[in-house]
N, C-alpha and C positions, 0 to 999 in steps of 0.2 A: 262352631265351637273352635275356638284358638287350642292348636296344638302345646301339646304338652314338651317340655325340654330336650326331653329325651329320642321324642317323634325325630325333631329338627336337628340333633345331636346326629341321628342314624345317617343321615342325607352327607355324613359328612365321611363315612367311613371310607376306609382305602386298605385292603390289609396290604397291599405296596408300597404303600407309603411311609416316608420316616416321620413326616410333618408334622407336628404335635397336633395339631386337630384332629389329625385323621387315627394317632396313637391313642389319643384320649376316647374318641369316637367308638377303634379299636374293644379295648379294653372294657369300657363301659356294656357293650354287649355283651360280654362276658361275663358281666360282674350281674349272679343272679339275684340282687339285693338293691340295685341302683333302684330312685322310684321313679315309676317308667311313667308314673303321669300327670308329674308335677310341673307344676310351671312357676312357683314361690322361689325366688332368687334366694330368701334366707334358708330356706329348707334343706334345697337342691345342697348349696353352699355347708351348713351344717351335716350333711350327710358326706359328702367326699372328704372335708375336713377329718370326722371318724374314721371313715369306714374305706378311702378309697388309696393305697397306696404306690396304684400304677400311676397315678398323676402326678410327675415330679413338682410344679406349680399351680398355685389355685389363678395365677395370672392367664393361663390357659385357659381357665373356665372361666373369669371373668369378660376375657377377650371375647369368648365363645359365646357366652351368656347376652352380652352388647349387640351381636351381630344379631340372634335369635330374637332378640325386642327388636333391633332393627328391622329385620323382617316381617316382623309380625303385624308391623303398624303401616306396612303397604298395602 
């Protein structure tokens, strides 16, 4: 079963870190609302658009989102 966004999101945390991936990563654990086991790019997408205002850019997540299908298709 291919991992959900969120799974792959977590692998990237650092609370050290300033790096937006790992702030985004951050935060998303936090956020007790995120849905932890989606993998739907529009979903995902439509929910932080709402709901997610630690993310200063959705360019972050799309970056983030590219690399996660990247992976997934190894």
């Amino acid at each position: 079963m291919k991992r959900s966004f969120y799974a792959y999101l977590m692998t990237l945390r650092n609370p050290e870190s300033v790096e937006p991936d790992a702030e985004f990563a951050n935060n998303a654990f936090h956020d007790q609302s995120f849905p932890k086991q989606e993998q739907d790019y529009d979903k995902i997408s439509d929910y932080l658009e709402l709901n997610a205002g630690y993310l200063p850019s959705m360019t972050i997540f799309d970056e983030i989102y590219q690399k996660y299908k990247d992976v997934d298709r190894k």
